[in-house]
N, C-alpha and C positions, 0 to 999 in steps of 0.2 A: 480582508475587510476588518475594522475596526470594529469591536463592539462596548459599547456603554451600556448604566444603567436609565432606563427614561426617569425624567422628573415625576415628580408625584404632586397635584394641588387637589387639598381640599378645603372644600368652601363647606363652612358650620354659621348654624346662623344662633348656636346658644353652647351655653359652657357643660359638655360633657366629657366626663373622665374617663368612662370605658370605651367610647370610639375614639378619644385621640390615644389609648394606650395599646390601640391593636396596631397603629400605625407604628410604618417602621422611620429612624432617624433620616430617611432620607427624603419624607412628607413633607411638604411645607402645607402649614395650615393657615386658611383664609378667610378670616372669620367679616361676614357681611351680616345684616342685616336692618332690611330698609323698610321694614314696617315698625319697628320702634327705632326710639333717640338711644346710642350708645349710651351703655352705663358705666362711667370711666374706671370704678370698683369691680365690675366683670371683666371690663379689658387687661386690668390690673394684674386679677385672680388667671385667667387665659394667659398674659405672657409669663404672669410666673410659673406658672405649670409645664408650657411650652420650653421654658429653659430649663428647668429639672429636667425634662425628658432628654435638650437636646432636640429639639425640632424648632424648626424656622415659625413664627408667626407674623403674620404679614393684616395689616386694618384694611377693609376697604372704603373707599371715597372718603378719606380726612387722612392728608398727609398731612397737617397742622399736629393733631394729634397725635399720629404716629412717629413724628418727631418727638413731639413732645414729653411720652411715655418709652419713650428710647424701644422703640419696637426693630423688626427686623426689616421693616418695609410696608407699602401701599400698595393697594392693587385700584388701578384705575377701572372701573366698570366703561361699559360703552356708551354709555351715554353723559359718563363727563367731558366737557371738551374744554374743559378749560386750561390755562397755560400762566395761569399765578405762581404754579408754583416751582416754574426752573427760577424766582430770584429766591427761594429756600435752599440755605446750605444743609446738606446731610451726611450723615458718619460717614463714614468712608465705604463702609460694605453694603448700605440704604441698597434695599432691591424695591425697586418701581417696577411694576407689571401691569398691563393692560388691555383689555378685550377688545374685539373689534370683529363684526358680524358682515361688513362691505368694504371696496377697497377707500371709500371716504370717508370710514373708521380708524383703517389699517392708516392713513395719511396722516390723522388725526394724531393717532399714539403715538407715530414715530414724529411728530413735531413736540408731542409731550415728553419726549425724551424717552419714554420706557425703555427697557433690556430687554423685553419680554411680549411674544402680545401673540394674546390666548383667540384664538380664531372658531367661531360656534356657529352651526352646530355641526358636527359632521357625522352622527348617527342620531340624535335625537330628531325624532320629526317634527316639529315647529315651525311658526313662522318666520327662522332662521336657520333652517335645516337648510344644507351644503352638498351634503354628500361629499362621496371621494373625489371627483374631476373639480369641482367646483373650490372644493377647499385646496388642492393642490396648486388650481389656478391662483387663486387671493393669497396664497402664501409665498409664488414664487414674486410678489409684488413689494417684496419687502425683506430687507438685509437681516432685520431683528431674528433673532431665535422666534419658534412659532410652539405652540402649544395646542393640541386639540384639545376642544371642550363639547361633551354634550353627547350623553348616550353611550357612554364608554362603559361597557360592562365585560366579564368574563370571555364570553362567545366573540367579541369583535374587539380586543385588546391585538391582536396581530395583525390586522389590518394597519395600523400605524405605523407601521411597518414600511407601509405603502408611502407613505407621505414623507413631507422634510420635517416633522414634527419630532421635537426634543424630549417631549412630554406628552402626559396629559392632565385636565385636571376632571372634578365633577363630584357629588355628593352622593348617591347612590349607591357608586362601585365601592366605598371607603365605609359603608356601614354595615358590611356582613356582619354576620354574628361569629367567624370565624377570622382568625387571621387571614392577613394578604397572602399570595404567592411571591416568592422572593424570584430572583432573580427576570426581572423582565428587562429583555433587551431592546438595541435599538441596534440598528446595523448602520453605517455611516459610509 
């Protein structure tokens, strides 16, 4: 068997120095937040930090912008369905990523083109909690790379294990006050 290291996303939703420095280079950080208007001086300050470090930074819902400010990438949420923007050319390495909670989510991304699409929740209990059968199923529905999202903490990081999942991503597990554990596999 093959083994890899799983991806890493974390979603921030304001510019903090000492959680993105506990992360290790192979994070990608994913900064949302939808209760205020981006402040294009914070996204600024964010991707210049992010490339000092050497960590991916990806905007979510304004791939306009994230072209614009020469970022690493978008991350589509699930609930955008729009599809303006395959006539937008993008650098060559532009990572599109996006969520999706049912398989007429799952449909939706992979029409929008993503690489990626972060499939929620599979341990958090919500009104989009999946569980393990349930997220295995939606994920064998689609070619894309898959990501778990939602409830990923210490105690059930090996469970994914279980799954065709690449990754994971989520906010919580990424804010110890301690560094991460290194080496988390994925067996293929």
């Amino acid at each position: 068997m093959h083994k890899k290291f799983l991806k890493k996303y974390y979603f921030i939703d304001q510019f903090n120095k000492s959680n993105i420095d506990k992360q290790d280079k192979k994070t990608t950080i994913i900064y949302r937040n939808y209760s205020k208007k981006y402040q294009i001086d914070e996204i600024i300050l964010l991707r210049d930090y992010c490339k000092k470090r050497g960590v991916k930074f990806l905007l979510s819902n304004d791939i306009k912008l994230s072209i614009a400010l020469n970022l690493d990438g978008a991350y589509l949420p699930s609930f955008n369905k729009y599809l303006s923007h395959l006539s937008f050319k993008f650098k060559k390495n532009f990572i599109l990523i996006g969520s999706a909670h049912n398989l007429k989510e799952i449909k939706i991304k992979q029409k929008q083109k993503v690489s990626e699409i972060f499939i929620s929740s599979l341990f958090k209990k919500n009104k989009n909690y999946l569980g393990l059968n349930k997220f295995n199923l939606l994920s064998n529905h689609t070619q894309k790379s898959v990501i778990a999202l939602g409830g990923i903490s210490e105690q059930n990081i090996k469970i994914i294990n279980l799954t065709r999942s690449l990754g994971f991503a989520g906010i919580s597990y990424f804010e110890k006050k301690r560094p991460l554990k290194r080496g988390l596999f994925y067996k293929i």
